[in-house]
FIRO-493281 format. One line per 8 residues: number of its first residue (from 1); their letters; for each residue x, y, z of C-alpha. Coordinates in nm, 4 decimals, m for minus. Each point is the difference from the previous one (the first is absolute). Example, Ala and Ser with C-alpha at 12.3 -4.5 7.8 and 13.67 -1.06 7.14 Angstrom:
1 = AS = 1.2300:m0.4500:0.7800; 0.1370:0.3440:m0.0660;
END
This chain:
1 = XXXXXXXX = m4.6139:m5.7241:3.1610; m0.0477:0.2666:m0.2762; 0.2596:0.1788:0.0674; 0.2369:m0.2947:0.0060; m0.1319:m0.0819:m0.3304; 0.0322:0.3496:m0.1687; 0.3544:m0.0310:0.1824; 0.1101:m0.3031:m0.1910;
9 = XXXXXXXX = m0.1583:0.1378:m0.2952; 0.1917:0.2942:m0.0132; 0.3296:m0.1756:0.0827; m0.0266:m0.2107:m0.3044; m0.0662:0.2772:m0.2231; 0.3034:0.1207:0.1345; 0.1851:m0.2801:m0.0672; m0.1506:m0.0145:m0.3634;
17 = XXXXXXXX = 0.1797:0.3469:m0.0470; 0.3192:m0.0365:0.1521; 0.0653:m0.2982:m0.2388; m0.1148:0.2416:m0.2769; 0.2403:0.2583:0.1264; 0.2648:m0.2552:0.0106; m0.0822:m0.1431:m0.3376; m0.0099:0.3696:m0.2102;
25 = XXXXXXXX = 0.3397:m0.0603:m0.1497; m0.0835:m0.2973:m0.1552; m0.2458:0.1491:m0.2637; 0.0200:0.2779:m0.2931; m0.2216:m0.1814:m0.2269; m0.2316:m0.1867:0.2534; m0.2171:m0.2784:m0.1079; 0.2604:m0.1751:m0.2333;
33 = XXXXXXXX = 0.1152:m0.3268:m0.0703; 0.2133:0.0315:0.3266; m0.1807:m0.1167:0.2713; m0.0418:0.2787:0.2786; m0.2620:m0.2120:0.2120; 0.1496:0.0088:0.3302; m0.3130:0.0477:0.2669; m0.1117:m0.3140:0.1578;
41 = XXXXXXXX = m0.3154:m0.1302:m0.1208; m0.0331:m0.1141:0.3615; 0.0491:0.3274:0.1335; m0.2856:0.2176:m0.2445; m0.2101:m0.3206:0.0724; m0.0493:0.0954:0.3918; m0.1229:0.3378:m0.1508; m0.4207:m0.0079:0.0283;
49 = XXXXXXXX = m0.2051:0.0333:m0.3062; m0.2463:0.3455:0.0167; m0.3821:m0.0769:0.0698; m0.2221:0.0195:m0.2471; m0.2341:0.3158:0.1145; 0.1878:0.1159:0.2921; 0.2183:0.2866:0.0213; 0.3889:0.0134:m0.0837;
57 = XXXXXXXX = 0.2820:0.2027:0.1041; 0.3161:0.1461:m0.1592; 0.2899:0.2231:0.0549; 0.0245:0.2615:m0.2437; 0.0734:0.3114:m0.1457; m0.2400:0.2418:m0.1678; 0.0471:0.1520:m0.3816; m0.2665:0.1455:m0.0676;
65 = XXXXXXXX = m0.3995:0.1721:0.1500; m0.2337:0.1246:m0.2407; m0.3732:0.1067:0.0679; m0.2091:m0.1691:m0.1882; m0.2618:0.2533:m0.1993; m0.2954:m0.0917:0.0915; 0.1539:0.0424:0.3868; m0.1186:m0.3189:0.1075;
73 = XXXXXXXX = 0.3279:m0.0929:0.0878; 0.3731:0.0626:m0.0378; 0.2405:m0.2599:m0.2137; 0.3377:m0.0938:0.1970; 0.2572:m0.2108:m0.1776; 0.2632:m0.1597:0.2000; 0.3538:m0.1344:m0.1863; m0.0155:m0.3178:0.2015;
81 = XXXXXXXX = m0.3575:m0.1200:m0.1553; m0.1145:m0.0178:m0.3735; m0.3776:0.0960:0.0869; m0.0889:0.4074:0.0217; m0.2589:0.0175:0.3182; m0.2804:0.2402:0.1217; 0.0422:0.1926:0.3180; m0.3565:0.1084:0.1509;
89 = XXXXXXXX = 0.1073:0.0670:0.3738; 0.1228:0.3163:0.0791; 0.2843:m0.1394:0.3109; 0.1450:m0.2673:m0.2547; 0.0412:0.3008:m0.2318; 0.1703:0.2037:0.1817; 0.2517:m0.2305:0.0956; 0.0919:m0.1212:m0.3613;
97 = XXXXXXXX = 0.0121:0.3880:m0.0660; 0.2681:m0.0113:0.2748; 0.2054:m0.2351:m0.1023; m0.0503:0.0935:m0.3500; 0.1521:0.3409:0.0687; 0.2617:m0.1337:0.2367; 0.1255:m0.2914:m0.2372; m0.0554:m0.2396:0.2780;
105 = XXXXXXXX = m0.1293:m0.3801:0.0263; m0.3072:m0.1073:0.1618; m0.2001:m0.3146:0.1007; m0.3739:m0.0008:m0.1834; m0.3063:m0.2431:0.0609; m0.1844:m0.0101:m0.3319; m0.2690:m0.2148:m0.1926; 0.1249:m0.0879:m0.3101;
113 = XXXXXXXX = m0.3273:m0.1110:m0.1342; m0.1783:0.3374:0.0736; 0.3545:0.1733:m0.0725; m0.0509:0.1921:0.3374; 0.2987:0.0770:0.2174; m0.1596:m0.0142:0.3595; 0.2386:0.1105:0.2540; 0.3507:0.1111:0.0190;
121 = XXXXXXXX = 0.2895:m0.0669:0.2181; 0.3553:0.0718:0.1272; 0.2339:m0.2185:m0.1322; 0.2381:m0.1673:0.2402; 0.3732:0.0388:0.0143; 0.0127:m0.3687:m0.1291; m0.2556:0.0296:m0.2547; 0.2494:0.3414:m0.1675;
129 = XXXXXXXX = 0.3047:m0.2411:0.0332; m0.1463:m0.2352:m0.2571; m0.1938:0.3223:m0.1793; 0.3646:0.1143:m0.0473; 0.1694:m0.2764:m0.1167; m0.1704:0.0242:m0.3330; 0.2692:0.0362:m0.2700; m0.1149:0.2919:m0.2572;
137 = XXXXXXXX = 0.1025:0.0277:m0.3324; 0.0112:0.2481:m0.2722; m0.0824:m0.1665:m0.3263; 0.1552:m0.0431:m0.3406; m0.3651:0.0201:m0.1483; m0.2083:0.3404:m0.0611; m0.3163:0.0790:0.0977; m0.2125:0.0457:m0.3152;
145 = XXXXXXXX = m0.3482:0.2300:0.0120; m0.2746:m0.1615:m0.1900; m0.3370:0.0994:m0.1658; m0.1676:m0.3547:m0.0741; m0.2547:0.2459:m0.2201; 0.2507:0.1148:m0.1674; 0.2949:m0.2847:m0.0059; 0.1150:m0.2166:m0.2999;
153 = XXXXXXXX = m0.0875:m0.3396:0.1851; 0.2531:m0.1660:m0.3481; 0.2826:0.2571:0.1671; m0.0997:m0.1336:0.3751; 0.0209:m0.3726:m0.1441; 0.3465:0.0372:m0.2086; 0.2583:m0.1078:0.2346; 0.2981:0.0936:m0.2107;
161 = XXXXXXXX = m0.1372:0.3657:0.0737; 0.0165:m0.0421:0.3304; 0.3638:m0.1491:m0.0083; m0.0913:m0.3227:0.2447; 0.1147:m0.2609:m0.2985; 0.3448:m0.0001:m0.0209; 0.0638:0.0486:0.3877; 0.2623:m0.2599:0.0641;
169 = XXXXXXXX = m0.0001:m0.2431:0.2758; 0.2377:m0.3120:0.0184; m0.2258:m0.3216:0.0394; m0.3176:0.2108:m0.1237; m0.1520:m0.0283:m0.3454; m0.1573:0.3784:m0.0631; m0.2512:m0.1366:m0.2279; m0.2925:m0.2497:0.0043;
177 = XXXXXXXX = m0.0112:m0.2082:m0.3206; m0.3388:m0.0398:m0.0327; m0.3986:0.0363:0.1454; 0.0439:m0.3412:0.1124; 0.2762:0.0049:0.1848; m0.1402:0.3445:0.1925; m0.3264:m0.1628:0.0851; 0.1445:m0.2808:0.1028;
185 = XXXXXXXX = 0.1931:0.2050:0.2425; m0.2744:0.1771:0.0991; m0.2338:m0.3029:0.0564; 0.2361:m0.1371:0.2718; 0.0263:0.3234:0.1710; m0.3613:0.0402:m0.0070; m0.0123:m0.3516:0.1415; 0.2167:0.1483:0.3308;
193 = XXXXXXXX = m0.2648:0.1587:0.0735; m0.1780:m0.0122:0.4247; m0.3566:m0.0058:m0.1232; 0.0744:m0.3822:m0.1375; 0.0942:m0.3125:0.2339; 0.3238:m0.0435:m0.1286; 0.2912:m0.1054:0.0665; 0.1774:0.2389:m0.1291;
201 = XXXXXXXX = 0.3564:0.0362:m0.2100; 0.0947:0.2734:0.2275; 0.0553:0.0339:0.3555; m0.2954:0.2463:0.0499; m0.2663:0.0025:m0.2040; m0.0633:0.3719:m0.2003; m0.3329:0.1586:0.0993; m0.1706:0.1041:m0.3282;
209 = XXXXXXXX = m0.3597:m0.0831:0.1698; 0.1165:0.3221:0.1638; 0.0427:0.3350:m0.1524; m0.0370:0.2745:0.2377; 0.3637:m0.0191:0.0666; 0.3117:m0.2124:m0.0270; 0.0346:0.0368:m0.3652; 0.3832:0.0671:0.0942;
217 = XXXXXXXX = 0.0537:m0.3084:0.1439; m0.1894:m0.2451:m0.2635; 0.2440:0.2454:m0.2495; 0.3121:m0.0979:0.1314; m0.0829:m0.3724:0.0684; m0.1319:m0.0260:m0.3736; 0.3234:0.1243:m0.0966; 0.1939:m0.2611:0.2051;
225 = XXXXXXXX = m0.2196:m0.2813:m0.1731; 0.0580:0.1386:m0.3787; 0.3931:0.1206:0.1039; 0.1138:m0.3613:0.1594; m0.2583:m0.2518:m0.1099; m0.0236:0.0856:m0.3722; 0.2753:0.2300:0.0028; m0.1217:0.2898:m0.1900;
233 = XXXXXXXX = 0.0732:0.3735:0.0788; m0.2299:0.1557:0.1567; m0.0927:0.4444:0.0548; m0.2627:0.1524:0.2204; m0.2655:0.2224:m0.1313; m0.1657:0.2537:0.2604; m0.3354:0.1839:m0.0596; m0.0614:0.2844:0.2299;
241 = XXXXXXXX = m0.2475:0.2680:0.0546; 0.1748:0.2517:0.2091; m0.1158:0.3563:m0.1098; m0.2445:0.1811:0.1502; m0.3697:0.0511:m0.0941; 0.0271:m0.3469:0.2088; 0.0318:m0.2273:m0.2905; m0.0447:m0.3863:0.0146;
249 = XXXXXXXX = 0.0706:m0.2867:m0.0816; m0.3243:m0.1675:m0.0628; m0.0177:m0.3717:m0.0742; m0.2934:m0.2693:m0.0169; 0.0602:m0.3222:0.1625; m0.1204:m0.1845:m0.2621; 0.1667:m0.3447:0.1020; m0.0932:0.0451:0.3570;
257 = XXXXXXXX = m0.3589:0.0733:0.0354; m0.0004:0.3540:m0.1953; 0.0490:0.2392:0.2820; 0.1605:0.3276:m0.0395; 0.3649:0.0819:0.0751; 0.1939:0.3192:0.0253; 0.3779:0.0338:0.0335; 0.1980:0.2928:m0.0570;
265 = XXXXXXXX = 0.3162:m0.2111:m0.1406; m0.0305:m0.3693:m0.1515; 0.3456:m0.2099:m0.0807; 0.0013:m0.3501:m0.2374; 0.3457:m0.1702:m0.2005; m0.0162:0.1351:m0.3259; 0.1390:m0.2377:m0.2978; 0.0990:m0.0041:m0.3163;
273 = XXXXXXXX = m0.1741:m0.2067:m0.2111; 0.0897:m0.0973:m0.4010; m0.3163:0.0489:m0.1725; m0.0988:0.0034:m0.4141; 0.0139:0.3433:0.0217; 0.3302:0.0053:0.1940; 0.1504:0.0190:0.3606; m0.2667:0.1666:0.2514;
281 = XXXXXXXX = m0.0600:0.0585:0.3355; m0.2424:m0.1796:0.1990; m0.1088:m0.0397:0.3947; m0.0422:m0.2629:0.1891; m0.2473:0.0694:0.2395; m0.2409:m0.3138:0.0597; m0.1576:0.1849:0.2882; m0.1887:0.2105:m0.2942;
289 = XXXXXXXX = 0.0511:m0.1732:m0.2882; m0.0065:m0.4134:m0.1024; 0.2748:0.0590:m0.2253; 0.3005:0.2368:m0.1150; m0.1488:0.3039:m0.1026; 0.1580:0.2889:m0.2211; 0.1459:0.2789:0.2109; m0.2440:0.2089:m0.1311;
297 = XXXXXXXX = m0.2960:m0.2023:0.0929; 0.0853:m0.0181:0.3656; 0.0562:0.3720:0.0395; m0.3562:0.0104:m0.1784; m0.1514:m0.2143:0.2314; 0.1260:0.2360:0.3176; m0.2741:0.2805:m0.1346; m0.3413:m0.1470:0.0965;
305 = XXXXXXXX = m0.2728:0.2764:0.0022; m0.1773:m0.2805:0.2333; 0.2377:0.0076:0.2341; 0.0437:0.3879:0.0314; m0.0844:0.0405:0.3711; m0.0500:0.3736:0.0157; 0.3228:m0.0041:m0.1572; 0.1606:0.0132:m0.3711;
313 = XXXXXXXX = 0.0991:m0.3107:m0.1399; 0.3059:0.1029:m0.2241; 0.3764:m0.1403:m0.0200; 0.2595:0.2935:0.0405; 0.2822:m0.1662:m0.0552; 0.1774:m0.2948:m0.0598; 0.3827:m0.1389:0.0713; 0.1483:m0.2647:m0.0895;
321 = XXXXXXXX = 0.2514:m0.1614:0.2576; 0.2966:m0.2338:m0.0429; m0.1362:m0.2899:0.2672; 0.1644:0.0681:0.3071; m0.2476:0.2913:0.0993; m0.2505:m0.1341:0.1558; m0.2119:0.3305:0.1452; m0.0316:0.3636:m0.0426;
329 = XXXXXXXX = 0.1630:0.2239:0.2167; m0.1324:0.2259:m0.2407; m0.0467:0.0021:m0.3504; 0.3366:m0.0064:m0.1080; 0.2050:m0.1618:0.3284; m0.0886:m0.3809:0.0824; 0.0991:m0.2199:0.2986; 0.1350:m0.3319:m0.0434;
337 = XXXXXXXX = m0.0941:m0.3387:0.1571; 0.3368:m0.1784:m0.0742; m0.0810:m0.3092:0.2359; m0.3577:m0.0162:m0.0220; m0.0606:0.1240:0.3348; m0.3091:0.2399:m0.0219; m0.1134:m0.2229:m0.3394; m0.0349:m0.3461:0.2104;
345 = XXXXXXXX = m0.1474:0.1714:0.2721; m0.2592:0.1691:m0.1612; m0.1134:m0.2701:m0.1951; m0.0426:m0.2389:0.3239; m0.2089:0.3434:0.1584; m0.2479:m0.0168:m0.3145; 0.0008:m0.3569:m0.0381; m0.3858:m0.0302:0.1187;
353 = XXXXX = m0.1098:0.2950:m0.1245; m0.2277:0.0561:m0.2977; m0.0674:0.3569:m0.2128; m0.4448:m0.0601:m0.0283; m0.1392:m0.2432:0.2606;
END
């Protein structure tokens, strides 16, 4: 009976990425006013939500293995999940090692609460087929380094700097008028979110009580909400810590309980905003924050000293993505999620789950 189940599993997340496949051609700037919805709610509703506590698995590929100083442990980060993870047995090692050095996929076990990958696997023939299918992209963006020390958080904030403001999109104001209007905005995406009873204004509701992983999906279906039901344009901003010592992001669930979080990349919709003081760039990211916050403010709040973990909490870099990337390949090549596929799927997966319980 298990295996028929993990069977039928596996042949729907097949099907979610052939209809991907099929639907690539239809996006360059994903997430606009154009609808590109085109998986079946009915289908990514047979999908099973995780259980809270127990033990998930993934395909993926590995990017990076660091030792951690103190040798307790050795930090893996995989391009397929947003949360860096400790390796402490010595088999498991070795086989990320091997795939790492032959470029090749694998199947991991891990516990996302204790960040702790906990067994590795072949993957199957099937399982590469939809591994594969994954469109990359190189991006228009650049990946900028960043010293929050150091950094100008008024240069961070100034959107004209950054060149997002007079992007042009047909149907797609670039500019929010005013506070009210963002929060607004905000509020009812907030309001999507799986830790309240609903219903929702969405098909699946967007798993902020949940931050180990799946910021890429709430991403791209915030973007859908601003881009078609208040139809304002919309860019992605990534955080990453991807140099080695083995850097960190460290967060604080303050919303959640207060646990600690570490990720090694973190994605929100970035907007622009017309302020007193002129056009800047804010976040919305109500999984950390109750309301827009400055761009500079959520990179800020990615370097908690609390949350170190044997490891540094810094931001190296930033880059900021037109919306159709929705996950690093690397730090400066995205894949895309044109019909929703991976984003629907992974929301109904964390539905239940919560970050501190």
């Amino acid at each position: 009976m298990k295996k028929l189940v993990q069977k039928k599993h596996i042949s729907i997340t097949v099907l979610f990425y052939i209809l991907a496949v099929s639907g690539i051609m239809l996006v360059v700037n994903a997430c606009t006013h154009k609808s590109e919805k085109a998986v079946s709610p009915a289908v990514v509703a047979a999908v099973q939500p995780y259980v809270q506590g127990q033990d998930q698995s993934k395909v993926v590929s590995v990017l990076g293995i660091t030792p951690l100083p103190d040798g307790s442990a050795t930090r893996v980060i995989f391009r397929e999940l947003a949360q860096d993870f400790n390796v402490t047995d010595a088999t498991v090692l070795a086989d990320l090692q091997k795939a790492y050095q032959a470029n090749d996929v694998v199947k991991i076990s891990f516990n996302p609460w204790q960040a702790l990958v906990t067994h590795v696997y072949p993957a199957t023939a099937q399982e590469r087929v939809v591994f594969n299918s994954k469109e990359i992209i190189k991006s228009p963006g650049s990946c900028m380094s960043v010293d929050l020390a150091t950094a100008n958080d008024d240069e961070l904030n100034n959107a004209p700097e950054m060149g997002i403001v007079n992007t042009t999109t047909p149907g797609l104001t670039d500019v929010v008028p005013d506070w009210a209007t963002a929060q607004l905005m905000f509020d009812y995406i907030a309001h999507q979110s799986c830790e309240l009873p609903g219903p929702y204004g969405v098909d699946f509701c967007i798993t902020f009580q949940y931050c180990e992983d799946g910021c890429y999906a709430r991403a791209h279906k915030m973007c859908y909400v601003i881009n078609n039901r208040y139809h304002y344009f919309t860019r992605k901003v990534f955080s990453f810590a991807y140099h080695d010592p083995p850097y960190s992001l460290c967060v604080k669930a303050e919303k959640w309980g207060g646990c600690c979080i570490n990720w090694w990349y973190h994605v929100a919709p970035l907007v622009n905003i017309k302020t007193s003081a002129g056009t800047k760039a804010y976040v919305f990211d109500p999984a950390m924050f109750d309301e827009p916050v400055l761009l500079a403010t959520w990179l800020h709040a990615q370097q908690n000293p609390a949350c170190a973990s044997g490891r540094t909490p810094k931001v190296t870099s930033y880059n900021i993505q037109p919306t159709a990337s929705y996950a690093p390949n690397d730090t400066s090549s995205f894949v895309t999620d044109p019909m929703y596929a991976d984003t629907d799927t992974t929301l109904v997966h964390y539905h239940s789950l919560v970050s501190c319980p």
